[in-house]
N, CA, C and O atoms as CSV, one atom per row, in Angstrom:
chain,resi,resn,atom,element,x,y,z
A,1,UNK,N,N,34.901,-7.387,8.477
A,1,UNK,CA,C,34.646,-7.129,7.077
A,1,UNK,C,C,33.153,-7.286,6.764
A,1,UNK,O,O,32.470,-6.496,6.113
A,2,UNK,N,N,32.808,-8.288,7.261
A,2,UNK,CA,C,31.044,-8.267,7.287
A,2,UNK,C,C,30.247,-7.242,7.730
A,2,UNK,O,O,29.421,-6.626,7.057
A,3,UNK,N,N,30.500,-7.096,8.785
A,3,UNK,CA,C,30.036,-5.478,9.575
A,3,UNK,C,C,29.855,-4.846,8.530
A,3,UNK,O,O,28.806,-4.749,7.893
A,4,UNK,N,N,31.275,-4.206,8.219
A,4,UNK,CA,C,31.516,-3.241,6.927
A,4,UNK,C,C,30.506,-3.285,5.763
A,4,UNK,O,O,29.609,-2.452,5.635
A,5,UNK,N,N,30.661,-4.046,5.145
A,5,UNK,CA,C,29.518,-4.452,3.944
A,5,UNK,C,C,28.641,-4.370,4.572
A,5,UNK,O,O,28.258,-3.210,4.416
A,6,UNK,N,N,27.929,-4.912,5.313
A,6,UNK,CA,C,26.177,-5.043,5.777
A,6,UNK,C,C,25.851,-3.057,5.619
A,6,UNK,O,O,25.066,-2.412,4.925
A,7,UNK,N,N,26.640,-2.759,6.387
A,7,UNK,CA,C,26.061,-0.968,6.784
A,7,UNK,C,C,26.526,-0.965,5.172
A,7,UNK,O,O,25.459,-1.187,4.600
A,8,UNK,N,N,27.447,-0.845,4.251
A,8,UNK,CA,C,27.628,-0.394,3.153
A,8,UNK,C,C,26.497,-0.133,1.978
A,8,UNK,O,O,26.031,0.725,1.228
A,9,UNK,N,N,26.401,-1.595,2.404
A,9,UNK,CA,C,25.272,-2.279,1.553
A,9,UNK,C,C,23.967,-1.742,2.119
A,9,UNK,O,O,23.219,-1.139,1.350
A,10,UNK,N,N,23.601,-1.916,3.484
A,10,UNK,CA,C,22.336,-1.002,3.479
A,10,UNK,C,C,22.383,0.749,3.387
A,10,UNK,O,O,21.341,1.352,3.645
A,11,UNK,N,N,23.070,1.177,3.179
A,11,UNK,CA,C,22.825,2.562,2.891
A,11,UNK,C,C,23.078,3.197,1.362
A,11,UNK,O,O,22.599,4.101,0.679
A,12,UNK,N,N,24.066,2.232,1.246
A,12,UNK,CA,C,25.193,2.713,-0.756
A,12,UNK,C,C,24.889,1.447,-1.318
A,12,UNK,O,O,24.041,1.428,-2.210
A,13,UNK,N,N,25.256,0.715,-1.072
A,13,UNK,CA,C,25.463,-0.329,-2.349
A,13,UNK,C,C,24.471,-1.467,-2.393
A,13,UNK,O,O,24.993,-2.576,-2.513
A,14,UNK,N,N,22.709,-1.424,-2.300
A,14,UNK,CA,C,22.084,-1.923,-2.526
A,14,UNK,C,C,21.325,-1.241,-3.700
A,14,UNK,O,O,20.811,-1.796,-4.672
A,15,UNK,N,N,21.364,0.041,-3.407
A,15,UNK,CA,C,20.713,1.363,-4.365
A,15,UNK,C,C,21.571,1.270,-5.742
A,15,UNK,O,O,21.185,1.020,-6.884
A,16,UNK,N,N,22.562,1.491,-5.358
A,16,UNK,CA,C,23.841,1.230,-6.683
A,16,UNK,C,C,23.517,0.498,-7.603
A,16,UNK,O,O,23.142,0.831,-8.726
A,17,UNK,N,N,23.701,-0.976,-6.989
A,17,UNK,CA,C,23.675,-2.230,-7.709
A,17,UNK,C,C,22.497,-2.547,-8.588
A,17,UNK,O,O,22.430,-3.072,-9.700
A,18,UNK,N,N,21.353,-1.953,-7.553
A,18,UNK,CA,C,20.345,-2.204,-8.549
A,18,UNK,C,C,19.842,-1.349,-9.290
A,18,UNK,O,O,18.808,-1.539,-9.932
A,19,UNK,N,N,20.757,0.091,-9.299
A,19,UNK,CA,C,20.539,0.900,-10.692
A,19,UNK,C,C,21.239,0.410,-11.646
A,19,UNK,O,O,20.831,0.064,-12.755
A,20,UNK,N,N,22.631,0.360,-11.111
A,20,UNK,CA,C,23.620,-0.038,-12.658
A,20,UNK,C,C,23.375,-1.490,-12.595
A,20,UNK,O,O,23.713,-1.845,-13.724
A,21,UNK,N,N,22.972,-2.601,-11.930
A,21,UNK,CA,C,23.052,-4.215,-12.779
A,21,UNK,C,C,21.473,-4.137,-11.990
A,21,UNK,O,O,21.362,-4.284,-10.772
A,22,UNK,N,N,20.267,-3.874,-12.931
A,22,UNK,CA,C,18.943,-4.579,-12.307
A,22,UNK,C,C,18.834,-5.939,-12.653
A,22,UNK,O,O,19.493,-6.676,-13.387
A,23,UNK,N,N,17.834,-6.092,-11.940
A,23,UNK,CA,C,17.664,-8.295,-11.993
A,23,UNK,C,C,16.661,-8.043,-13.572
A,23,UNK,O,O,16.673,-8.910,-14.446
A,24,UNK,N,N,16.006,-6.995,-13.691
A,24,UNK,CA,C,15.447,-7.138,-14.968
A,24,UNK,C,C,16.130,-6.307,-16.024
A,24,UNK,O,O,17.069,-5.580,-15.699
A,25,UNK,N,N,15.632,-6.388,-17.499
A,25,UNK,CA,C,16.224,-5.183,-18.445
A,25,UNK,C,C,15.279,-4.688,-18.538
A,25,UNK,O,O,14.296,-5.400,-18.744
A,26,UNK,N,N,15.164,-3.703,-18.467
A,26,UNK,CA,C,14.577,-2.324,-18.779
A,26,UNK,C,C,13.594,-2.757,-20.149
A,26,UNK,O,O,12.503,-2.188,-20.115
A,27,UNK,N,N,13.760,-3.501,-21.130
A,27,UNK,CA,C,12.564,-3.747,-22.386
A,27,UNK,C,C,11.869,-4.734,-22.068
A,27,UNK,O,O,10.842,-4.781,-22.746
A,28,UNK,N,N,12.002,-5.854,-21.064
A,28,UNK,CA,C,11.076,-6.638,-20.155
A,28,UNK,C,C,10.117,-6.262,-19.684
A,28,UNK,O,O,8.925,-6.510,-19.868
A,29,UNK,N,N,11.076,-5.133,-18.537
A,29,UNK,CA,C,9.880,-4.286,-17.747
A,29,UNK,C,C,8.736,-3.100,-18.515
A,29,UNK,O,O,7.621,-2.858,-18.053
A,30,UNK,N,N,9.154,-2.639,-19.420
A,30,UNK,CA,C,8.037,-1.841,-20.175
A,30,UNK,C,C,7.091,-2.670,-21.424
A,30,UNK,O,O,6.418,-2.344,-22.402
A,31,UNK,N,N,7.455,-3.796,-20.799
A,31,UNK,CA,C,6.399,-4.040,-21.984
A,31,UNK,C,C,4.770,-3.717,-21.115
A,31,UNK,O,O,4.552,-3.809,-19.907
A,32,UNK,N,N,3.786,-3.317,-22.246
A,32,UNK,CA,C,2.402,-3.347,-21.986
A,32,UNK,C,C,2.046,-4.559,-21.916
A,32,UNK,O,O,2.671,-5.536,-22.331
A,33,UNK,N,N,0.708,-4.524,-21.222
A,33,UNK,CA,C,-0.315,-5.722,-20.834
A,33,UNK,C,C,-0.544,-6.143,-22.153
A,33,UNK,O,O,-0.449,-7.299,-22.565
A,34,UNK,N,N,-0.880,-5.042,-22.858
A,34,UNK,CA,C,-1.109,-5.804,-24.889
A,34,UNK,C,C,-0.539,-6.310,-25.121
A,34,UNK,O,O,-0.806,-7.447,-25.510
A,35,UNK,N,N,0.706,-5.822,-25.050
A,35,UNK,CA,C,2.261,-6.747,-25.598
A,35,UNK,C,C,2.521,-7.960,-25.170
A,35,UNK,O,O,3.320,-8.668,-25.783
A,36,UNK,N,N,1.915,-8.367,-24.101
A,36,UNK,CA,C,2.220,-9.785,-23.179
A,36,UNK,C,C,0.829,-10.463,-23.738
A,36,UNK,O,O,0.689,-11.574,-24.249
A,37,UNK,N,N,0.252,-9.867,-23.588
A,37,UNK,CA,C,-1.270,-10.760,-24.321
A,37,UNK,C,C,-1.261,-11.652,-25.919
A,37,UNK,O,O,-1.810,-12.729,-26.154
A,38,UNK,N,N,-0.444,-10.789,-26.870
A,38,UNK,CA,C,-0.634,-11.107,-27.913
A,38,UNK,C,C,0.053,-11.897,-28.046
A,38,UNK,O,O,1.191,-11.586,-27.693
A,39,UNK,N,N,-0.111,-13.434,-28.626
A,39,UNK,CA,C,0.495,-14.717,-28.848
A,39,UNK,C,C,1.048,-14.325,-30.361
A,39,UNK,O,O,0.438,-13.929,-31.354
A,40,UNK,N,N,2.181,-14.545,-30.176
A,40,UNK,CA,C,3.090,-14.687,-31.513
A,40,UNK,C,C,4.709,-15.599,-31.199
A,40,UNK,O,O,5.104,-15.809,-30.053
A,41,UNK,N,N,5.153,-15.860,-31.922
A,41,UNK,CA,C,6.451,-16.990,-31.805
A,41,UNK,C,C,7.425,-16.220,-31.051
A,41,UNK,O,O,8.393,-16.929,-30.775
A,42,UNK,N,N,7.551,-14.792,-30.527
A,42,UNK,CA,C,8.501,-14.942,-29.965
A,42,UNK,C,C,8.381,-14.921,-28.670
A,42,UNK,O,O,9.294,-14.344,-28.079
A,43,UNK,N,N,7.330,-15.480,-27.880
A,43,UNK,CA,C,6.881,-15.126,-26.731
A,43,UNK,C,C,6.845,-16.554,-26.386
A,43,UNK,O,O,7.245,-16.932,-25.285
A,44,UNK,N,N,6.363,-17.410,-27.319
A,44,UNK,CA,C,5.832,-18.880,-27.352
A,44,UNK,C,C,7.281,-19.802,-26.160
A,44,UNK,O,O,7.105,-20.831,-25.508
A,45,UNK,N,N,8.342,-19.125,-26.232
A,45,UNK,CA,C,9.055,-20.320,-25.459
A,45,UNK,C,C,9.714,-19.740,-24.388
A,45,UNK,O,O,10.542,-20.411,-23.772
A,46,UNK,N,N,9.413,-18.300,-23.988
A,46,UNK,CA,C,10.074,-17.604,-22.913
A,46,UNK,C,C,9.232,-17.144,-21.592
A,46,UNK,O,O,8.880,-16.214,-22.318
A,47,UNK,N,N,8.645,-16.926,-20.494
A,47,UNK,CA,C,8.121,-16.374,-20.015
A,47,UNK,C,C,7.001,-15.860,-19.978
A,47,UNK,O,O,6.953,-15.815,-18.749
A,48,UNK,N,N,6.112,-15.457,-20.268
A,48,UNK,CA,C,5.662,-14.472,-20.225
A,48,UNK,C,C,5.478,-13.192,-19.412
A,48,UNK,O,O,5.479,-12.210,-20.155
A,49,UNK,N,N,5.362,-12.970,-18.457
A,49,UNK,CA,C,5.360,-11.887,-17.071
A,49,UNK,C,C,6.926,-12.042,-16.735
A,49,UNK,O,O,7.609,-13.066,-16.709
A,50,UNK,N,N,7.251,-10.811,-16.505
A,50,UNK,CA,C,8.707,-10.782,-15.389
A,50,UNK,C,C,8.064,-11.508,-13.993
A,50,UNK,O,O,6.896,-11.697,-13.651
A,51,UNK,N,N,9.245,-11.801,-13.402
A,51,UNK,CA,C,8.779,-12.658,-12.126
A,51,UNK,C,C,10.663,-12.480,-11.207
A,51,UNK,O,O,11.727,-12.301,-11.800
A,52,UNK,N,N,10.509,-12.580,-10.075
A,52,UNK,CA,C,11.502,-12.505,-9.176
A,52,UNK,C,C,12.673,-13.873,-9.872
A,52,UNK,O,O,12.370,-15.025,-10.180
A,53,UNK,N,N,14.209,-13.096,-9.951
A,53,UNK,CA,C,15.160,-14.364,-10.182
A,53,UNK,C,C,15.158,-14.959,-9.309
A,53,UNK,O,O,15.303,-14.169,-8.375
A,54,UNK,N,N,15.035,-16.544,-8.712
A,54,UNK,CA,C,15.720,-17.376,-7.760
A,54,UNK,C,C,17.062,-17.107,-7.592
A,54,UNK,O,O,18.051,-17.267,-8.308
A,55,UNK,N,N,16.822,-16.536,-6.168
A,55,UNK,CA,C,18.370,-16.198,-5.272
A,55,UNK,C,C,18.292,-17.029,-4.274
A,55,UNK,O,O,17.312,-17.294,-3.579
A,56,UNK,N,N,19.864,-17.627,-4.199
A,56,UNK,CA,C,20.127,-17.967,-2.995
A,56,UNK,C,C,20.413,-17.112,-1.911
A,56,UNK,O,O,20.560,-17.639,-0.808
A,57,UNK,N,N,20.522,-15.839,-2.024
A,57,UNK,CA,C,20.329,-15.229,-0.739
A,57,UNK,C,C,19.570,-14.934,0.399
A,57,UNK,O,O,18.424,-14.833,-0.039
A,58,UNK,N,N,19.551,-14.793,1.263
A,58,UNK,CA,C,18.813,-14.775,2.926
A,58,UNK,C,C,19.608,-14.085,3.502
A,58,UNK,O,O,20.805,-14.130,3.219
A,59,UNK,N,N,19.053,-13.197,4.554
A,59,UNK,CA,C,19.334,-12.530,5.181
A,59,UNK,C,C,19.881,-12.979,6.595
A,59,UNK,O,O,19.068,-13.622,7.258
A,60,UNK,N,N,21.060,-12.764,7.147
A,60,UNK,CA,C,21.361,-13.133,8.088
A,60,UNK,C,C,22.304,-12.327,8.972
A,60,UNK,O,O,23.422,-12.831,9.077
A,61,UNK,N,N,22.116,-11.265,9.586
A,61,UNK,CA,C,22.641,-10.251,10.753
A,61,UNK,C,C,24.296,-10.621,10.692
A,61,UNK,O,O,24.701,-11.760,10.923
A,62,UNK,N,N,24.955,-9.790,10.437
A,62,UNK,CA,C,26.722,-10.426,10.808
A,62,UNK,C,C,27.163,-10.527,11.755
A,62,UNK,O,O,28.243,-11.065,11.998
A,63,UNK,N,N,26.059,-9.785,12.878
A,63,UNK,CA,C,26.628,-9.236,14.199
A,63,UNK,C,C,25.118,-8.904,14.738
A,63,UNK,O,O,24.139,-8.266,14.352
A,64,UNK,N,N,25.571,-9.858,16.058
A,64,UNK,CA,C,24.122,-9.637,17.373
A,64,UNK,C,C,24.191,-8.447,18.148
A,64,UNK,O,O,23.258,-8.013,18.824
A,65,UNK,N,N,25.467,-7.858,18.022
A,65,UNK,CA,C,25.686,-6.758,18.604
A,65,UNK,C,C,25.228,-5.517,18.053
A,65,UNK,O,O,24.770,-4.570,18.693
A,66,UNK,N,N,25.427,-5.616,16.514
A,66,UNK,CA,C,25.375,-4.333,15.554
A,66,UNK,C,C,24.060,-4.324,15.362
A,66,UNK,O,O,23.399,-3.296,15.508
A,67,UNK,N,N,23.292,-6.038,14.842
A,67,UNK,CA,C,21.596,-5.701,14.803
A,67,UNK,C,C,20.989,-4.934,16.285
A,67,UNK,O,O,19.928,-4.342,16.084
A,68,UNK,N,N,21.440,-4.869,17.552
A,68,UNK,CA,C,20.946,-4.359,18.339
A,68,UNK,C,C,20.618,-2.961,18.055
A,68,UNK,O,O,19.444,-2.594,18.049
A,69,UNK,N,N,21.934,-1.876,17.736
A,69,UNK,CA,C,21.903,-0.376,17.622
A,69,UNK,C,C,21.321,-0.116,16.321
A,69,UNK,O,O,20.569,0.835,16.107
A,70,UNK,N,N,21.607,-0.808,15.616
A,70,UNK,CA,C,21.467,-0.495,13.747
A,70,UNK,C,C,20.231,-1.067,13.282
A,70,UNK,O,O,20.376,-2.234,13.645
A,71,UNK,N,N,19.018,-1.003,12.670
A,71,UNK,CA,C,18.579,-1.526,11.905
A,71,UNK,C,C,18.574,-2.500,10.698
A,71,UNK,O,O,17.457,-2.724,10.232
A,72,UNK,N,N,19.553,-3.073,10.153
A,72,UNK,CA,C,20.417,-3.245,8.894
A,72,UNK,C,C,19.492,-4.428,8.259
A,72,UNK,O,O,20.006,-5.419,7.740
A,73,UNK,N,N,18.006,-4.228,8.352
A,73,UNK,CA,C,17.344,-5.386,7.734
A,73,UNK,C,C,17.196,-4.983,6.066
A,73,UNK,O,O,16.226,-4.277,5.785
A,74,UNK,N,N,17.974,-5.336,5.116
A,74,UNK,CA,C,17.800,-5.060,4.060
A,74,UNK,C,C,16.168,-4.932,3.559
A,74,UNK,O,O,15.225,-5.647,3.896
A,75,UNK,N,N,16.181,-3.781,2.647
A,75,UNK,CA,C,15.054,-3.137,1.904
A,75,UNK,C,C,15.041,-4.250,0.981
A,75,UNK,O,O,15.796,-5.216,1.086
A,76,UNK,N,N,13.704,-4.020,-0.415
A,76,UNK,CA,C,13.648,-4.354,-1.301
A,76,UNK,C,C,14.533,-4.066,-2.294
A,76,UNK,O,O,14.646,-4.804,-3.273
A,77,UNK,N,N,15.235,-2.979,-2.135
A,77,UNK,CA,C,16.740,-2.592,-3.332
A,77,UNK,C,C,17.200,-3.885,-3.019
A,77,UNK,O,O,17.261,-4.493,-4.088
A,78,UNK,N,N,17.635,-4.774,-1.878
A,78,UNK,CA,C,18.859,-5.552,-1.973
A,78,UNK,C,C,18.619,-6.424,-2.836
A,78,UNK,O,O,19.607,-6.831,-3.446
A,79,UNK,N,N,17.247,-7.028,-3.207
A,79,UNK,CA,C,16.763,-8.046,-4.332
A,79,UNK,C,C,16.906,-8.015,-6.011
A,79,UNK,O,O,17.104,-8.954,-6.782
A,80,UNK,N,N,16.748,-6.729,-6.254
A,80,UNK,CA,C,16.505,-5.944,-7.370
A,80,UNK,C,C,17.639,-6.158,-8.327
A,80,UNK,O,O,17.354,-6.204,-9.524
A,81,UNK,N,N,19.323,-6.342,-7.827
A,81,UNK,CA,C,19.900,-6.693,-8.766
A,81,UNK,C,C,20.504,-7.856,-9.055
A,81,UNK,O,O,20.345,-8.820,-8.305
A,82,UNK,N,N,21.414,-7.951,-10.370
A,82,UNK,CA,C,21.208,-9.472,-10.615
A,82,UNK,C,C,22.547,-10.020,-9.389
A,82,UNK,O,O,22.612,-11.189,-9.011
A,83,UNK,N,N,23.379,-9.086,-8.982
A,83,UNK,CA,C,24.757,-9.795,-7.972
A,83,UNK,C,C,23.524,-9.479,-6.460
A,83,UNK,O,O,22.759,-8.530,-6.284
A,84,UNK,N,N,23.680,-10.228,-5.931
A,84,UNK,CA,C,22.959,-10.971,-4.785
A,84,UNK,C,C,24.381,-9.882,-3.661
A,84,UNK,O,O,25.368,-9.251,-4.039
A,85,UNK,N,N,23.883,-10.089,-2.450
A,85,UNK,CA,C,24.571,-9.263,-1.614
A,85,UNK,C,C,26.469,-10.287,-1.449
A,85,UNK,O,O,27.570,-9.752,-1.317
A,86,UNK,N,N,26.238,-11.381,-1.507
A,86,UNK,CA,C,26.793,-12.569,-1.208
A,86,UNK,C,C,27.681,-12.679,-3.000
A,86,UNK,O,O,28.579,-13.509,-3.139
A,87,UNK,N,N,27.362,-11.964,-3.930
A,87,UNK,CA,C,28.060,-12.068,-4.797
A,87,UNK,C,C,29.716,-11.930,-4.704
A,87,UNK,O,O,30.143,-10.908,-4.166
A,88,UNK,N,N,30.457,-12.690,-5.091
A,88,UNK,CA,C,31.824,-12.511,-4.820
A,88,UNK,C,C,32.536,-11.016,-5.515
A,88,UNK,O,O,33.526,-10.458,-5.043
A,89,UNK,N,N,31.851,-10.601,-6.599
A,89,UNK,CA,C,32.189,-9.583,-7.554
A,89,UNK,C,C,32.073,-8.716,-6.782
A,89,UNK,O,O,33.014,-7.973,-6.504
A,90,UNK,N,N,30.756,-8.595,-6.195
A,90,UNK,CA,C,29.984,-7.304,-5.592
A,90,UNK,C,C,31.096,-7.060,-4.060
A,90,UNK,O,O,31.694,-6.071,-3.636
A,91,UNK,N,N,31.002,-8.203,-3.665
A,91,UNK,CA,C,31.702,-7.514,-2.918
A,91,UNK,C,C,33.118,-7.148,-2.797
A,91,UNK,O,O,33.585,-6.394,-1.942
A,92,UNK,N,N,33.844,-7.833,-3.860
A,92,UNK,CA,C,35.368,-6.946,-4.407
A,92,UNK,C,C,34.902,-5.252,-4.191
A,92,UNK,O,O,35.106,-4.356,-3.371
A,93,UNK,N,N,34.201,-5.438,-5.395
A,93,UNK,CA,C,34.141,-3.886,-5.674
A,93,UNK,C,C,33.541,-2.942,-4.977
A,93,UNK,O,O,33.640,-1.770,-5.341
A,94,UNK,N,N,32.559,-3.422,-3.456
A,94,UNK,CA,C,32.209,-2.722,-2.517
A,94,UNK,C,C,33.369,-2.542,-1.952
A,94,UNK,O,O,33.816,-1.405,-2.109
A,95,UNK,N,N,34.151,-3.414,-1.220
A,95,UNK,CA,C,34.942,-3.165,-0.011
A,95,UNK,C,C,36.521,-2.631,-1.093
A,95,UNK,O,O,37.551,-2.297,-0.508
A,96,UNK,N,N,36.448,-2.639,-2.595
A,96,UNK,CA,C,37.761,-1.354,-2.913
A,96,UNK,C,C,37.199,-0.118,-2.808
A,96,UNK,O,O,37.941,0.864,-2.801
A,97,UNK,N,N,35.837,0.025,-2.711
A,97,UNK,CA,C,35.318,1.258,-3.380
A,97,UNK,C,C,35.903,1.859,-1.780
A,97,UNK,O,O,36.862,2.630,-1.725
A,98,UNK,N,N,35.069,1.311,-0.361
A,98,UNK,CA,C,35.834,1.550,0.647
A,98,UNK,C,C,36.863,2.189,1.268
A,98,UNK,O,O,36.952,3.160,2.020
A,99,UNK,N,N,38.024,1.000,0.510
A,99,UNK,CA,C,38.981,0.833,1.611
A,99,UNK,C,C,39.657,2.676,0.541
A,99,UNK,O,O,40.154,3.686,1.040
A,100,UNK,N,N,39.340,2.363,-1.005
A,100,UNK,CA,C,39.705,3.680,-1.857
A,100,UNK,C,C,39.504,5.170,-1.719
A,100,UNK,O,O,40.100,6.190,-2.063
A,101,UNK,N,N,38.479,4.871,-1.109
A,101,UNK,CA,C,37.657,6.682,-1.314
A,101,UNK,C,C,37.283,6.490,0.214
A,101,UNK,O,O,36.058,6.496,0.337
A,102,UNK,N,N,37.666,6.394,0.907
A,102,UNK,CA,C,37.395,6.186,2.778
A,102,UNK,C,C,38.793,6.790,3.211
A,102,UNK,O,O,39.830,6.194,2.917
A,103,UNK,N,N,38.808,8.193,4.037
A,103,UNK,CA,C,39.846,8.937,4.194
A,103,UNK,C,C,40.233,8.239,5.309
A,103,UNK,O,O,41.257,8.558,5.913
């Protein structure tokens, strides 16, 4: 089942995830450099700059056999959304999408 997901996930469902659930929202990421500059109260207790979420995820091969033939070192997509590869959700709905639409 690991196998499965790892190739899933590096080819489909790292791209997916982090179109439909990104780690940021979309009005975060467009703000201008002006917009982050200018001090006003609603900025005063949040952040300022987007910055990477703390994930517990790491990368770790499922198979010494499969890293041999396959490449499967996750890209930067795998970071990008907010369910981590290791998410329990994510991977329900990877391995129905699978076992569903896999003739």
């Amino acid at each position: 089942m690991d196998i499965v997901l790892e190739i899933f996930d590096q080819y489909v469902g790292d791209a997916l995830y982090a179109s439909i659930l990104p780690a940021f929202p979309q009005s975060t990421l467009s703000l201008g450099k002006s917009d982050i500059l200018q001090p006003n109260g609603t900025y005063s207790s949040v952040r300022q700059m987007a910055t990477m979420p703390p994930t517990s995820y790491t990368y770790e091969p499922s198979s010494q056999y499969i890293s041999q033939f396959l490449d499967l070192t996750p890209s930067d997509l795998a970071y990008m959304s907010q369910w981590s590869r290791n998410h329990i959700a994510r991977q329900a709905l990877s391995l129905s999408a699978i076992t569903m639409y896999v003739p």
